[in-house]
PDB file with one MODEL, atoms N, CA, C and O in Angstrom:
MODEL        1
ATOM      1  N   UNK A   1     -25.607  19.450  -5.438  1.00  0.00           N
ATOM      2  CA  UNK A   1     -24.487  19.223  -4.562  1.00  0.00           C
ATOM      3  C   UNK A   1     -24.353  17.740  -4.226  1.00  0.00           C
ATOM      4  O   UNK A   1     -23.278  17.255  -3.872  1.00  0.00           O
ATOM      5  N   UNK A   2     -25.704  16.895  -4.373  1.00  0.00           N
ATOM      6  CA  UNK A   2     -25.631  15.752  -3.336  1.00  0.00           C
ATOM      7  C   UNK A   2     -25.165  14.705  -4.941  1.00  0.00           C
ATOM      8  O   UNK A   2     -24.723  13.564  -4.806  1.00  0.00           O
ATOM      9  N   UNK A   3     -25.345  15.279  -6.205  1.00  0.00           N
ATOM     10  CA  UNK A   3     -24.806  14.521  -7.231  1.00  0.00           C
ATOM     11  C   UNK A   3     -23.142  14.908  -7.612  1.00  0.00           C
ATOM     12  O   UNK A   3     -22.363  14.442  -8.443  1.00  0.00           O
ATOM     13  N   UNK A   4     -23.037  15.832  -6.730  1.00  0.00           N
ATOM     14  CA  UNK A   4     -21.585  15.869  -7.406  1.00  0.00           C
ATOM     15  C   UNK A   4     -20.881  15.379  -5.933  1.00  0.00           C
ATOM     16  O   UNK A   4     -19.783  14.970  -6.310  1.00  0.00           O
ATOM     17  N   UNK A   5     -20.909  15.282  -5.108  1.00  0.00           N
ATOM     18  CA  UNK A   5     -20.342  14.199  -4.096  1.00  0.00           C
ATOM     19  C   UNK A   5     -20.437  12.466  -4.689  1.00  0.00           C
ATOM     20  O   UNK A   5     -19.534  11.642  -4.832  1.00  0.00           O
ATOM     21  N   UNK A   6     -21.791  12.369  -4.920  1.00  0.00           N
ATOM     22  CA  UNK A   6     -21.806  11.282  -5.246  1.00  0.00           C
ATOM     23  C   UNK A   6     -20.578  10.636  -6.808  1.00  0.00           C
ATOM     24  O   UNK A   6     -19.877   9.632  -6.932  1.00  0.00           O
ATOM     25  N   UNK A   7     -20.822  11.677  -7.599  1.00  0.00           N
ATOM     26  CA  UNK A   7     -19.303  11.358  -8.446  1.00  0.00           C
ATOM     27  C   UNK A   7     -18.435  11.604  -8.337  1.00  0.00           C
ATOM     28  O   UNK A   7     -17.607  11.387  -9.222  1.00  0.00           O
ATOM     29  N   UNK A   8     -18.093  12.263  -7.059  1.00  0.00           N
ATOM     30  CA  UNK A   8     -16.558  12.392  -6.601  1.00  0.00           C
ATOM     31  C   UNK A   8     -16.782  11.041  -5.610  1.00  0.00           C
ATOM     32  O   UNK A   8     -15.645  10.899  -5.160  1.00  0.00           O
ATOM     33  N   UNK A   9     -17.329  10.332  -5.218  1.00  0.00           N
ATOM     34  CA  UNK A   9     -17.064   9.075  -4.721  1.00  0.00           C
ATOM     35  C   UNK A   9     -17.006   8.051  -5.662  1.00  0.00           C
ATOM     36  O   UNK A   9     -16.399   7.004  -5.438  1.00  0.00           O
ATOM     37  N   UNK A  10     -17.555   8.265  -6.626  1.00  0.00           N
ATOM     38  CA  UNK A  10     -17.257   7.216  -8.072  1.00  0.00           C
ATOM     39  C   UNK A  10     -15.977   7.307  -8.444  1.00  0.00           C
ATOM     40  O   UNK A  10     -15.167   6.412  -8.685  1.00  0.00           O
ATOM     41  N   UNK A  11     -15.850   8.668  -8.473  1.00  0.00           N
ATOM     42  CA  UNK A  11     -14.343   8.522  -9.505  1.00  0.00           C
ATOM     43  C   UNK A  11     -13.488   7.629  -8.380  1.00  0.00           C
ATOM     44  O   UNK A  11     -12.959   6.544  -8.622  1.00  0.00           O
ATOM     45  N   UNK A  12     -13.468   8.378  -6.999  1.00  0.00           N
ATOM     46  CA  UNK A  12     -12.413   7.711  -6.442  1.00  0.00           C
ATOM     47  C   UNK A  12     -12.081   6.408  -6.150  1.00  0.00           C
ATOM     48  O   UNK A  12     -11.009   5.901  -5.822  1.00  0.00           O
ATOM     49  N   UNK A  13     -13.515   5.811  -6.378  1.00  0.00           N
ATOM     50  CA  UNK A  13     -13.305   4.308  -5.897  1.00  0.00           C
ATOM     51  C   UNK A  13     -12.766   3.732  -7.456  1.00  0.00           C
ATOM     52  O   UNK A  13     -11.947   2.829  -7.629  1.00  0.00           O
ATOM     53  N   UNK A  14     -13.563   4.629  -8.660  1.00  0.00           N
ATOM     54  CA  UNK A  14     -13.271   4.089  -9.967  1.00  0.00           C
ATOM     55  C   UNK A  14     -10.877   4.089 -10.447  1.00  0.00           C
ATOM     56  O   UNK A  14     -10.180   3.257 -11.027  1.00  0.00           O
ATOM     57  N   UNK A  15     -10.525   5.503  -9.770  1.00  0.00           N
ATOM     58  CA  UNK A  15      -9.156   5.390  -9.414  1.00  0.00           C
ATOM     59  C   UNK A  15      -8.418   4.604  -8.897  1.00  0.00           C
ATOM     60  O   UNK A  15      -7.332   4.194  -9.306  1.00  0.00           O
ATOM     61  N   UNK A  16      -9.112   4.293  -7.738  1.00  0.00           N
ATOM     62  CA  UNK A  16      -8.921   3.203  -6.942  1.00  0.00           C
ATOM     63  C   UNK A  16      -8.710   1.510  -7.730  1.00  0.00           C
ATOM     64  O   UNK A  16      -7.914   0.586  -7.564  1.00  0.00           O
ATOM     65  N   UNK A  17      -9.512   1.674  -8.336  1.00  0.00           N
ATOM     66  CA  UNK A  17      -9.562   0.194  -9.227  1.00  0.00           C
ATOM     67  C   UNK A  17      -8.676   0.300  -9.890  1.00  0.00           C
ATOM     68  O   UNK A  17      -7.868  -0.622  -9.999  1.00  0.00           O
ATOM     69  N   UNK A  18      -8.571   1.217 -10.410  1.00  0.00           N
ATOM     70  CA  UNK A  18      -7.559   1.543 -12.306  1.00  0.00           C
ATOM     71  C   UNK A  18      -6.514   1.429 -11.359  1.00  0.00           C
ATOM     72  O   UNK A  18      -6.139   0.294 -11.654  1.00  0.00           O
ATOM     73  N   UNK A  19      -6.009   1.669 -10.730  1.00  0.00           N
ATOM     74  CA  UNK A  19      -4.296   1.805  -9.945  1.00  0.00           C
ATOM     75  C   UNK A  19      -4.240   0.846  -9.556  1.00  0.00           C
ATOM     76  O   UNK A  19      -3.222   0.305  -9.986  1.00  0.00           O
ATOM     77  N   UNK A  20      -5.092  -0.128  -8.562  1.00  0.00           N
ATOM     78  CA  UNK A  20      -4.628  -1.836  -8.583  1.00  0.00           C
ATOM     79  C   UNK A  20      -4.627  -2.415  -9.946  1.00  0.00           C
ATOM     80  O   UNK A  20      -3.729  -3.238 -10.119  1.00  0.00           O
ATOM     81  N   UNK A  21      -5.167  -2.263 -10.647  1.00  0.00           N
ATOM     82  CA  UNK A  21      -5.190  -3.036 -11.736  1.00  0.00           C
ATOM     83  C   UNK A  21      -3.767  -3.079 -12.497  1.00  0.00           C
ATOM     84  O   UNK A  21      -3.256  -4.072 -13.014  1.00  0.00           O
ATOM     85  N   UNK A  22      -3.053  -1.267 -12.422  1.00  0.00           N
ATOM     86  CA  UNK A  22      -1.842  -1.162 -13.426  1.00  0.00           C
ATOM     87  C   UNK A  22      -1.017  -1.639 -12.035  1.00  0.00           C
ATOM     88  O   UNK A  22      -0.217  -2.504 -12.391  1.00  0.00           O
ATOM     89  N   UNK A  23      -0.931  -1.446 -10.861  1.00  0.00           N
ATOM     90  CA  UNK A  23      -0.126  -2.169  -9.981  1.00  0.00           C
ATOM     91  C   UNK A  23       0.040  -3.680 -10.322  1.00  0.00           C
ATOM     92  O   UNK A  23       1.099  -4.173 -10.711  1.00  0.00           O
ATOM     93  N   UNK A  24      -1.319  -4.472 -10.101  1.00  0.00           N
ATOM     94  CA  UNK A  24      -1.094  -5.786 -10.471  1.00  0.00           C
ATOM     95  C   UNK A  24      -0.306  -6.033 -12.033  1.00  0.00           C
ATOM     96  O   UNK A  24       0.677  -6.774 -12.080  1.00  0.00           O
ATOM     97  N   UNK A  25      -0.818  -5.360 -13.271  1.00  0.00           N
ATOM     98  CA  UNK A  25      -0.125  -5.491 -14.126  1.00  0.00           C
ATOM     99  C   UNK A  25       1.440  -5.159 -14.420  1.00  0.00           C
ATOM    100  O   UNK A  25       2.087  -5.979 -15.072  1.00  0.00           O
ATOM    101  N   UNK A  26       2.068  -3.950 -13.942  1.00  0.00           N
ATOM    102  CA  UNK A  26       3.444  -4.160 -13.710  1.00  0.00           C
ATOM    103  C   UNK A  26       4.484  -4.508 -13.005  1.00  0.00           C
ATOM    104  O   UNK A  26       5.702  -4.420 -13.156  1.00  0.00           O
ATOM    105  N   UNK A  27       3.492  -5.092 -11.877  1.00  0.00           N
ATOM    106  CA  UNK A  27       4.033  -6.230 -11.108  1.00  0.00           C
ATOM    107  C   UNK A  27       4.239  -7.479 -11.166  1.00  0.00           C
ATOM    108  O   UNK A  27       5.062  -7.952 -10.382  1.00  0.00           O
ATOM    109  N   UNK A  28       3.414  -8.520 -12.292  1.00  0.00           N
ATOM    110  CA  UNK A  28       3.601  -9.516 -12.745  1.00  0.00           C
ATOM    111  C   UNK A  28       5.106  -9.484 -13.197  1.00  0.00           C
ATOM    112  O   UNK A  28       5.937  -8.577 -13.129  1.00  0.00           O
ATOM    113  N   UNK A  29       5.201 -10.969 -13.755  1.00  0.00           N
ATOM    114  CA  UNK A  29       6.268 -11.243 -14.799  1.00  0.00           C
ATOM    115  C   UNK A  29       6.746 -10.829 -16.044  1.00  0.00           C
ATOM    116  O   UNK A  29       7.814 -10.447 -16.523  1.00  0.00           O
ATOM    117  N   UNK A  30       5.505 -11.050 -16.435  1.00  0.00           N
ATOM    118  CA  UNK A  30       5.484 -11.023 -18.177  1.00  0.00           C
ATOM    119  C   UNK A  30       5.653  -9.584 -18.593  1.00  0.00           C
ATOM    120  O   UNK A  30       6.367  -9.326 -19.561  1.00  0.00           O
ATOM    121  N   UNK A  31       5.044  -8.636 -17.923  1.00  0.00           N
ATOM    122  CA  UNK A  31       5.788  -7.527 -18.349  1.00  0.00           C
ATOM    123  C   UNK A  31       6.869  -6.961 -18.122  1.00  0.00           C
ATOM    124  O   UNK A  31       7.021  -5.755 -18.319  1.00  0.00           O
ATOM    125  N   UNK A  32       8.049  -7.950 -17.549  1.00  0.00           N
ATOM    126  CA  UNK A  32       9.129  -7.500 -17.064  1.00  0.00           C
ATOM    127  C   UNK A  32       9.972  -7.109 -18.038  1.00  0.00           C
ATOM    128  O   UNK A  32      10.775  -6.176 -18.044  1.00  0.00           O
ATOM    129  N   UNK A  33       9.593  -8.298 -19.259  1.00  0.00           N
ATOM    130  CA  UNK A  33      10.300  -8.139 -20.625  1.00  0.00           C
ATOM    131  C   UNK A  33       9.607  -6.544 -21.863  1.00  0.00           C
ATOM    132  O   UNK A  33      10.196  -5.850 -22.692  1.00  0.00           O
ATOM    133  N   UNK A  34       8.729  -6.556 -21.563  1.00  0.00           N
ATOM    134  CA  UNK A  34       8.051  -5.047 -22.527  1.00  0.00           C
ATOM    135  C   UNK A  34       8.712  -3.857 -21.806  1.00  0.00           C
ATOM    136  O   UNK A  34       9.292  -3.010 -22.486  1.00  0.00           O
ATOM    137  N   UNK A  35       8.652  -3.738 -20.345  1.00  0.00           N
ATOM    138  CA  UNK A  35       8.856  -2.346 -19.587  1.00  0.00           C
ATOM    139  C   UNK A  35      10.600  -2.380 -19.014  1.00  0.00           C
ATOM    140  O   UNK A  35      11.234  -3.275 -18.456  1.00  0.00           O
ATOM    141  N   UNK A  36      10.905  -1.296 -19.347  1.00  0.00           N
ATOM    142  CA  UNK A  36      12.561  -1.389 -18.217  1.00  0.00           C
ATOM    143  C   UNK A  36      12.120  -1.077 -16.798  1.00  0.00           C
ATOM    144  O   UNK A  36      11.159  -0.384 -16.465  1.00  0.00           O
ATOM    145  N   UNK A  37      13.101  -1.790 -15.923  1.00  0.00           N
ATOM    146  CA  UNK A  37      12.581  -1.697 -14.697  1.00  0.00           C
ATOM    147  C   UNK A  37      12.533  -0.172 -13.733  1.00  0.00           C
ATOM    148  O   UNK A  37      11.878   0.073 -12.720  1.00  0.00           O
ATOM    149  N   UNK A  38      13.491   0.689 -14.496  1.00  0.00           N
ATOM    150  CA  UNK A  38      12.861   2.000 -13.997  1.00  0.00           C
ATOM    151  C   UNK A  38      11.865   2.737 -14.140  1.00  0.00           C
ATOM    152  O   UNK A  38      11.568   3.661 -13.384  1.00  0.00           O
ATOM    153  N   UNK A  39      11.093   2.296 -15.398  1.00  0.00           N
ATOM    154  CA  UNK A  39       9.824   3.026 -16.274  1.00  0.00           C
ATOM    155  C   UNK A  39       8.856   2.120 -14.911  1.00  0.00           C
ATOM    156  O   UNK A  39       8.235   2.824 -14.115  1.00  0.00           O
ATOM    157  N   UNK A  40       8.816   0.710 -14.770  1.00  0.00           N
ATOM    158  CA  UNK A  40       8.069   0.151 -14.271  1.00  0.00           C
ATOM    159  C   UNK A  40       7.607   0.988 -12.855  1.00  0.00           C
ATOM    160  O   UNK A  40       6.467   1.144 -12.418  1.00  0.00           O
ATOM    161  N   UNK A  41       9.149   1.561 -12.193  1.00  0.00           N
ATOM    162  CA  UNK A  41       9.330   2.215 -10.647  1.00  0.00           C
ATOM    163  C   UNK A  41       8.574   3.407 -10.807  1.00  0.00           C
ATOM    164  O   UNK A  41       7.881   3.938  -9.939  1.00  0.00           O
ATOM    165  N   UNK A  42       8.782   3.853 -12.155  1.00  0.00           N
ATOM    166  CA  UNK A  42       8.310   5.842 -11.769  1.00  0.00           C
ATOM    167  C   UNK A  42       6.542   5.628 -12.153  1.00  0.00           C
ATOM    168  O   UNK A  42       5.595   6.360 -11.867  1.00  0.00           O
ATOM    169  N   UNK A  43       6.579   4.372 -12.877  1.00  0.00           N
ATOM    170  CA  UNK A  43       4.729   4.360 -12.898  1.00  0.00           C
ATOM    171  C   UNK A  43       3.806   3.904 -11.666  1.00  0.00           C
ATOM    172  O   UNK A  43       2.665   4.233 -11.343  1.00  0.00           O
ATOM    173  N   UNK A  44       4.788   2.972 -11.070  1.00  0.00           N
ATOM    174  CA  UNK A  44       4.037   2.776  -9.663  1.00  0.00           C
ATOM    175  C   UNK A  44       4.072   3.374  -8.803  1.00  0.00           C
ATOM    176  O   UNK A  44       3.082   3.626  -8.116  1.00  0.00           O
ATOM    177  N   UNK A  45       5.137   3.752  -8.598  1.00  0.00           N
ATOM    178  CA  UNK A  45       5.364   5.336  -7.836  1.00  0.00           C
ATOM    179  C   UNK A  45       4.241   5.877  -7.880  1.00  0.00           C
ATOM    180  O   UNK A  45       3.467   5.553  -6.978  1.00  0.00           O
ATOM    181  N   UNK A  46       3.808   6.761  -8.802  1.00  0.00           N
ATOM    182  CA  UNK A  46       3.153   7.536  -9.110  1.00  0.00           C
ATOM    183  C   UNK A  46       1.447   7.649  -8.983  1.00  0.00           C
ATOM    184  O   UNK A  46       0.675   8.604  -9.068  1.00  0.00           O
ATOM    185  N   UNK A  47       1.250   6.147  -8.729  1.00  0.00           N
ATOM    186  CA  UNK A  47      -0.011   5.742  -8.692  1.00  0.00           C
ATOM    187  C   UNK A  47      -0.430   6.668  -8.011  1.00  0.00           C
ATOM    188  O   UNK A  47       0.408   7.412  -7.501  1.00  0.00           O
ATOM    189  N   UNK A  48      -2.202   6.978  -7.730  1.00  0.00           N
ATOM    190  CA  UNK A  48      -2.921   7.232  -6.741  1.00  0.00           C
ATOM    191  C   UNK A  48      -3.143   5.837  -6.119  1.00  0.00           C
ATOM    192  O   UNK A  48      -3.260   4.766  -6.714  1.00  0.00           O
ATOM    193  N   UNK A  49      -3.175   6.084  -4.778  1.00  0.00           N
ATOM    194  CA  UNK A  49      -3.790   4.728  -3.523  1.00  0.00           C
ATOM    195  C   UNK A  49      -2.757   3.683  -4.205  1.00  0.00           C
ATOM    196  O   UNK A  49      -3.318   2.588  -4.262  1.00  0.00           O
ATOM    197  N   UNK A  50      -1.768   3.643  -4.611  1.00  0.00           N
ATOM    198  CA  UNK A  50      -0.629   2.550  -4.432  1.00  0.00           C
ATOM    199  C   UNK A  50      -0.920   2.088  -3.194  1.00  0.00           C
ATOM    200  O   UNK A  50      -1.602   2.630  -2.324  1.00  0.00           O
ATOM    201  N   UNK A  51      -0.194   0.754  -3.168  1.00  0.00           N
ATOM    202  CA  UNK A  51      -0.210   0.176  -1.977  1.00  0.00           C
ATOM    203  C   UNK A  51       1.768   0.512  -1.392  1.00  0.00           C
ATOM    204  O   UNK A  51       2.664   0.330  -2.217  1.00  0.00           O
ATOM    205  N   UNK A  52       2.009   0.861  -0.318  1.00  0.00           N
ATOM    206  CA  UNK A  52       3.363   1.348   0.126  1.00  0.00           C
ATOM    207  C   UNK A  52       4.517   0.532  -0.438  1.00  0.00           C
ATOM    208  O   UNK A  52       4.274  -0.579  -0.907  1.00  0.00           O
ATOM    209  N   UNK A  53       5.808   1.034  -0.420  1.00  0.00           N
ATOM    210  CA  UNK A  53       6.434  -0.040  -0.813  1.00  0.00           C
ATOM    211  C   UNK A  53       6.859  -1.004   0.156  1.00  0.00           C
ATOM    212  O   UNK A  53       6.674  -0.559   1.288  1.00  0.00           O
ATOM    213  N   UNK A  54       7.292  -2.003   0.154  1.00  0.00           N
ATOM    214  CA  UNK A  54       7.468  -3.093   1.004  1.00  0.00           C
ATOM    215  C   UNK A  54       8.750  -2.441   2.288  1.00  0.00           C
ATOM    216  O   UNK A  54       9.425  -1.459   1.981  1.00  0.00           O
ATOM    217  N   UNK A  55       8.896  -2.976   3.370  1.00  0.00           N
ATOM    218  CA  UNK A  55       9.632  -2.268   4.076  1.00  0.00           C
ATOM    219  C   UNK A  55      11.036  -3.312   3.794  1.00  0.00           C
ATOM    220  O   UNK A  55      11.142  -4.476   3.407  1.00  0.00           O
ATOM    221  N   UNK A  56      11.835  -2.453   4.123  1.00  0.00           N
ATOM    222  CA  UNK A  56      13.642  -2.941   3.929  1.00  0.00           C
ATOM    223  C   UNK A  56      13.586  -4.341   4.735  1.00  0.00           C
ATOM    224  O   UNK A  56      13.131  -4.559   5.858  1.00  0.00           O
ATOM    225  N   UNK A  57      14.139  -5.144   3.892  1.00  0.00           N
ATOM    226  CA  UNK A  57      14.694  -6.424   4.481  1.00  0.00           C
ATOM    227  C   UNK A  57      15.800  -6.610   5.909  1.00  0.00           C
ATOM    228  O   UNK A  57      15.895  -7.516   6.738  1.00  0.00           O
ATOM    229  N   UNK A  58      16.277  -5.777   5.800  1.00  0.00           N
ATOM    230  CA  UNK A  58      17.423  -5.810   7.022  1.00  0.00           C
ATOM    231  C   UNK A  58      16.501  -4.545   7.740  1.00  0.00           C
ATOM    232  O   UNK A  58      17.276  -3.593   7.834  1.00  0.00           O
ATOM    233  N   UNK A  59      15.397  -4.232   8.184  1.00  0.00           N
ATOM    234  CA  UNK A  59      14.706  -3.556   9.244  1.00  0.00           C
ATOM    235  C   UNK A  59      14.374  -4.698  10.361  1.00  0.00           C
ATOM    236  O   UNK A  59      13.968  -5.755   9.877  1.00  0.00           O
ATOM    237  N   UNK A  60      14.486  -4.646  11.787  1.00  0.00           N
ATOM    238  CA  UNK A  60      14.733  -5.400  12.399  1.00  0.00           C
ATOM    239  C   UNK A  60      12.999  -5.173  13.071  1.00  0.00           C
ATOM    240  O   UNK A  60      12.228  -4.232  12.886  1.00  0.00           O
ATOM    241  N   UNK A  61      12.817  -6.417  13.872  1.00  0.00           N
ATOM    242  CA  UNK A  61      10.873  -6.356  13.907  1.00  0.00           C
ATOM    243  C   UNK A  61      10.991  -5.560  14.750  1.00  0.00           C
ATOM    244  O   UNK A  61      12.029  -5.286  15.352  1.00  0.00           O
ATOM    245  N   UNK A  62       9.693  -4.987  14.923  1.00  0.00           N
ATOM    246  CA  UNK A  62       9.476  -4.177  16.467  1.00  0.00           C
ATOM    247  C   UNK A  62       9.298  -4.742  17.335  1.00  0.00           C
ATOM    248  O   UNK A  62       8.816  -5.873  17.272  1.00  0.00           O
ATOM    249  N   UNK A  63       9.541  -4.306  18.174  1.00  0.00           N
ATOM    250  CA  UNK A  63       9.917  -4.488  19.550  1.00  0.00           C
ATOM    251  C   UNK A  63       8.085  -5.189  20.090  1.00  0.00           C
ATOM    252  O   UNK A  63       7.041  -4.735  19.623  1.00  0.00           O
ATOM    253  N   UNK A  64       8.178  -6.638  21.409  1.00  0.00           N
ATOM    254  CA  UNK A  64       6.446  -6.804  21.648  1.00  0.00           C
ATOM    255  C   UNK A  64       6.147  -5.843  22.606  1.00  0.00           C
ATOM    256  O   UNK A  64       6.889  -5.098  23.246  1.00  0.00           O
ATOM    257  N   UNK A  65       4.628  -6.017  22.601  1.00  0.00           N
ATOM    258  CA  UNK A  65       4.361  -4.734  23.355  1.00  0.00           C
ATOM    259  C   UNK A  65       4.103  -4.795  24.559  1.00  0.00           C
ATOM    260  O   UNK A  65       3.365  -5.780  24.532  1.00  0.00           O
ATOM    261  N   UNK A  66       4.148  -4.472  25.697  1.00  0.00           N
ATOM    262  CA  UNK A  66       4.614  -4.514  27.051  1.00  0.00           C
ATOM    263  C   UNK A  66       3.488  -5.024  27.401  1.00  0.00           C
ATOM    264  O   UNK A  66       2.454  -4.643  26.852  1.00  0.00           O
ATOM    265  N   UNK A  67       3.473  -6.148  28.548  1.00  0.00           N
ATOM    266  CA  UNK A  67       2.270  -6.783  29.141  1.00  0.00           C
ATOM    267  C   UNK A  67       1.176  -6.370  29.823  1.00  0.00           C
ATOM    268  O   UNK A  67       1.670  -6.332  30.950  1.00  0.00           O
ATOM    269  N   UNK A  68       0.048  -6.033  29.963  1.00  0.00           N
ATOM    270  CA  UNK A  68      -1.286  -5.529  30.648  1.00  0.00           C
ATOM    271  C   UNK A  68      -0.851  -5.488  31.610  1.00  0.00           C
ATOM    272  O   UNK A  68      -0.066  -6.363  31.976  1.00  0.00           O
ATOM    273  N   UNK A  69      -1.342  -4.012  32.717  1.00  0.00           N
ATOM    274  CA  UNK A  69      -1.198  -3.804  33.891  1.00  0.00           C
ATOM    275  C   UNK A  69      -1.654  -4.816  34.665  1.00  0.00           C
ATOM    276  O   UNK A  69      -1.174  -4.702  35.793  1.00  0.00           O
ATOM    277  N   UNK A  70      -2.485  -5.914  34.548  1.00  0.00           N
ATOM    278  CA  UNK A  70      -3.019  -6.932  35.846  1.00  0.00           C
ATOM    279  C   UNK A  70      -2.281  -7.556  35.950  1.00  0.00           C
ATOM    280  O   UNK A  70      -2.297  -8.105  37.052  1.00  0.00           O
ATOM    281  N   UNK A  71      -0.999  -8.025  34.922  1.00  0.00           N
ATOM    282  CA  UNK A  71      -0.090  -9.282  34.281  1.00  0.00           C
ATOM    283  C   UNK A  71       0.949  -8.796  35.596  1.00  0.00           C
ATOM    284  O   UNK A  71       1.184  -9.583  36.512  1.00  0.00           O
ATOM    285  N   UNK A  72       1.298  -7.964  35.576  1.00  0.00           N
ATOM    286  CA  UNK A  72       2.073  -7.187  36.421  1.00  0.00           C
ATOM    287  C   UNK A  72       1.886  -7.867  38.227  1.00  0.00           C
ATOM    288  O   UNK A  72       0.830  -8.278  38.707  1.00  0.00           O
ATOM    289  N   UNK A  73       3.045  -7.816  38.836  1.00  0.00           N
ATOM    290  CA  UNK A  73       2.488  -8.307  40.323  1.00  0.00           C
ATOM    291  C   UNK A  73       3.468  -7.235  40.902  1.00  0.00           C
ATOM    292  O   UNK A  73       4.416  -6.716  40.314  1.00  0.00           O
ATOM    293  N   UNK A  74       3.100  -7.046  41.991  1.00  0.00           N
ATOM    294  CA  UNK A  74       3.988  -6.277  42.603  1.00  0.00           C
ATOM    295  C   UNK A  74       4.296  -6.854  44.131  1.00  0.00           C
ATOM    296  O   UNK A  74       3.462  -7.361  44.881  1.00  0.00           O
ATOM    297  N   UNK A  75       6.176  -6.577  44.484  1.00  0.00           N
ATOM    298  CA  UNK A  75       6.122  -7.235  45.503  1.00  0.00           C
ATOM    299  C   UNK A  75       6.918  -6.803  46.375  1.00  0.00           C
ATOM    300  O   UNK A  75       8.119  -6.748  46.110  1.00  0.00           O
ATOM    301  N   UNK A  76       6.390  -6.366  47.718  1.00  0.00           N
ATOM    302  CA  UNK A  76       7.329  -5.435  49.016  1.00  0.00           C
ATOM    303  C   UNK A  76       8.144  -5.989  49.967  1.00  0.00           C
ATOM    304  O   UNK A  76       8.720  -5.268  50.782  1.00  0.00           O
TER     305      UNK A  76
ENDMDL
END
């Protein structure tokens, strides 16, 4: 039992690698010209442990987050 945990933590970290690696690779340049850019979308997509896609440009920042109760004064 305690060897087959242990290669289910191999593979995953070993997945883990292989999917940055084809991330970094069809994310460069140079393969912009070999791959069409939808083949490029449905393979990264698809990854395991992708990294998310980037968030929308016109999403507006969040909001800061409200100041510590001591910051606060109160006055009667």
């Amino acid at each position: 039992m305690i060897l087959v945990a242990i290669m289910a933590e191999l593979l995953e970290e070993y997945t883990a690698a292989v999917a940055r690696a084809v991330e970094r690779l069809l994310s460069s340049a140079a393969p912009r010209r070999i791959l069409p850019r939808r083949v490029r979308f449905l393979v990264l997509r698809s990854l395991p442990f992708a990294s998310p896609p980037p968030p929308p440009m016109a999403a507006a920042p969040p909001p800061p987050p409200p100041p510590p109760p001591h910051a606060t004064v109160l006055t009667s």
